[in-house]
C-alpha positions in Angstrom: -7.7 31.4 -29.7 -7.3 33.6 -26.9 -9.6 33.0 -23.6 -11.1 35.6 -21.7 -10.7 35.7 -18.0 -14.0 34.4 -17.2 -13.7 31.4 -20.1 -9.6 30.8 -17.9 -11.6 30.6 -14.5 -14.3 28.7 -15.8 -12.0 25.8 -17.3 -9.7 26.2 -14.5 -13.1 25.3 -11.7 -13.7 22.5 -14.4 -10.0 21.0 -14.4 -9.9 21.4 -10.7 -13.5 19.3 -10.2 -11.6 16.8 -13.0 -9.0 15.7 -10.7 -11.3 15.6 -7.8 -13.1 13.2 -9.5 -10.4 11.3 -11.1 -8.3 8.0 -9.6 -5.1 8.6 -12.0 -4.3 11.2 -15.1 -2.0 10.8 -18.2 -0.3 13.4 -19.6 0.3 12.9 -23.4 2.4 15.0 -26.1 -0.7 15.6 -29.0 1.4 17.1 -31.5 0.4 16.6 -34.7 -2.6 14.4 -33.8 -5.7 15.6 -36.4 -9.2 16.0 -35.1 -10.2 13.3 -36.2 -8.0 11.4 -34.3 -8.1 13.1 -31.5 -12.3 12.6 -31.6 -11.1 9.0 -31.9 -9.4 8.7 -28.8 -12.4 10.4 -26.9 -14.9 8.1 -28.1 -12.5 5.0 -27.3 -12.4 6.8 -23.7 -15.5 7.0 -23.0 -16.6 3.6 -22.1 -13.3 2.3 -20.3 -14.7 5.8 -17.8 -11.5 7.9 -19.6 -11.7 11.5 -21.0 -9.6 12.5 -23.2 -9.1 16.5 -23.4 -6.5 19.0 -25.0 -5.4 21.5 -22.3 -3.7 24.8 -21.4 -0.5 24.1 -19.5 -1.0 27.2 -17.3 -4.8 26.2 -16.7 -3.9 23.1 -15.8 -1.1 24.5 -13.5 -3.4 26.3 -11.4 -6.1 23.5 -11.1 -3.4 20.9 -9.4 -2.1 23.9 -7.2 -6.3 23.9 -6.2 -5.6 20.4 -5.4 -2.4 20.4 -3.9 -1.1 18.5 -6.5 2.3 19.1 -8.3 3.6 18.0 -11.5 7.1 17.8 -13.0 7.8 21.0 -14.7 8.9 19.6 -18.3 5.7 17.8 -18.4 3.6 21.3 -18.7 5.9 22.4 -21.8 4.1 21.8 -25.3 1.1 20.6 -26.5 -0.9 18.5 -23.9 -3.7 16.3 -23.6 -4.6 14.8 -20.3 -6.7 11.7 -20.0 -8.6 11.9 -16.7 -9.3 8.5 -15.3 -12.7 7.9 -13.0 -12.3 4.1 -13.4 -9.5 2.0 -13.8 -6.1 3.2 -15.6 -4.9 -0.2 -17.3 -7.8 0.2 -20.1 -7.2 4.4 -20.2 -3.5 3.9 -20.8 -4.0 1.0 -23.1 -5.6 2.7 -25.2 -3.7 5.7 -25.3 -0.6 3.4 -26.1 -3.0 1.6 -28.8 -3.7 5.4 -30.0 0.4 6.1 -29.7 1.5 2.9 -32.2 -1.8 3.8 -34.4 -0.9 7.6 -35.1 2.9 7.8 -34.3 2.0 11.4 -32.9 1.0 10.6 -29.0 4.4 10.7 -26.6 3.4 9.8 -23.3 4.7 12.0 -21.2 3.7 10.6 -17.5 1.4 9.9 -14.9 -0.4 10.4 -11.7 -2.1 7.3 -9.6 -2.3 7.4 -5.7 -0.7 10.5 -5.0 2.2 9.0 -7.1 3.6 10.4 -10.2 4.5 7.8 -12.9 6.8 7.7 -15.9 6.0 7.1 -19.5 7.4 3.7 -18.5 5.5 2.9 -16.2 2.5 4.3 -17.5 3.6 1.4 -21.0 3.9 -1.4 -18.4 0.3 0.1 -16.8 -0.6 -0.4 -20.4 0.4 -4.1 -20.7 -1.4 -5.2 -17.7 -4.5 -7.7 -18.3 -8.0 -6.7 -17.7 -9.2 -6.8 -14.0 -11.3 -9.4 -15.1 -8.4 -11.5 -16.0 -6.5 -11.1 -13.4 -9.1 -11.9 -11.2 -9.7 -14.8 -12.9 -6.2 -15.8 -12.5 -6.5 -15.3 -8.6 -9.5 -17.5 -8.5 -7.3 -20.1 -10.2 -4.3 -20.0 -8.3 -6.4 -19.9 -4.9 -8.6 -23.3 -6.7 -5.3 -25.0 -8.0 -3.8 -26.2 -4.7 -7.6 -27.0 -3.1 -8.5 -29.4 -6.4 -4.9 -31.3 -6.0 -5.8 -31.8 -2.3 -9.5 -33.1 -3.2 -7.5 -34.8 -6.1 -5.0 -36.9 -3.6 -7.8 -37.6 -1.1 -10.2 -39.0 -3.6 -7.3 -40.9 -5.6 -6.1 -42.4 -1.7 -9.6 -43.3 -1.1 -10.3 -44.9 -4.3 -7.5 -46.8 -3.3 -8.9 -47.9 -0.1 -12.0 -48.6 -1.4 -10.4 -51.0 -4.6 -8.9 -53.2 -1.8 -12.3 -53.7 0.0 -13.7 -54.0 -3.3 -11.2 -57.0 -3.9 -11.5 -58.7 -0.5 -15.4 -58.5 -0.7 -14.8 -60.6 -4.4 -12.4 -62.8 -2.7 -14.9 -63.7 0.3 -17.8 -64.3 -2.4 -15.8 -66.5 -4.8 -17.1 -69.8 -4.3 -14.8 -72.5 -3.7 -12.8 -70.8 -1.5 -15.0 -69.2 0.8 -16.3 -72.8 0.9 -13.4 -74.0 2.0 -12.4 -71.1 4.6 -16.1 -72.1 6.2 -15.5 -75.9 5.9 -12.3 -75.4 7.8 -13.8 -73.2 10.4 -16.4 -75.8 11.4 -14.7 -78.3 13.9 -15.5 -82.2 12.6 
């Protein structure tokens, strides 16, 4: 369907306020993907803070020359779908790879994060990162591991300590030999 110049400006405006507001982008090869599946996608997108939207090459184009962006040339050939990212791009490219092994009809093409371009690769190994949750999580261990085997070696030390006076109190409170430590004290 063929858009008319206002409909090109209008989307182009959009795009452009799109990557404004976005942290990273995926570009993805949609051949072949139904509606249905595509609809799919979206509505797994939209609670990780992802959009999923087919685009105009040329459109697109002219939005990243807005925002002073550039693109490799062979990733604007063919049917693409960006995903704009406004939160975090480990879930967004999960789920486009979950989408990808689901349908067989995604090929990632790339990436942009941080004023970086990233490869399909990279965008897969993205992908296979834990949750932020988790890895936070495994900070907070690995910052609590060494602390607890400190606390660990001063309380087993002091336990230690403490046994030994434990011991010497039970010595000096046994009977018949405290008596006779006393008796041998006092001078006859």
């Amino acid at each position: 369907m063929a858009l008319s110049r206002e409909e090109k400006i209008a989307r182009v405006a959009q795009y452009t306020e799109q990557l404004k507001e976005s942290r990273a982008l995926i570009l993805v090869d949609y051949r072949g993907l139904s509606v249905e599946e595509t609809d799919k996608i979206r509505s797994v997108m939209r609670p990780i803070a992802g959009e999923f939207q087919v685009i105009k090459n040329r459109l697109l184009a002219r939005a990243l020359a807005e925002r002073g962006m550039t693109l490799p040339d062979e990733w604007l050939t063919g049917p693409t779908a960006v995903s704009f990212c406004t939160g975090e791009l480990p879930p967004v490219a999960k789920a486009l790879v979950e989408a990808r092994d689901e349908t067989d009809k995604l090929a990632l093409k790339g990436g942009w994060m941080n004023e970086a371009l990233l490869s399909a690769a990279q965008v897969e190994r993205i992908a296979d990162l834990p949750s932020r949750e988790v890895l936070l999580a495994q900070v907070l261990g690995a910052i609590h591991g060494p602390g607890r085997q400190v606390a660990g070696t001063i309380a087993g030390g002091l336990r230690q300590v403490l046994n030994v006076l434990q011991a010497y109190v039970d010595k000096l409170e046994e009977g018949p030999a405290g008596a006779e430590i006393e008796s041998a004290a006092e001078p006859a």
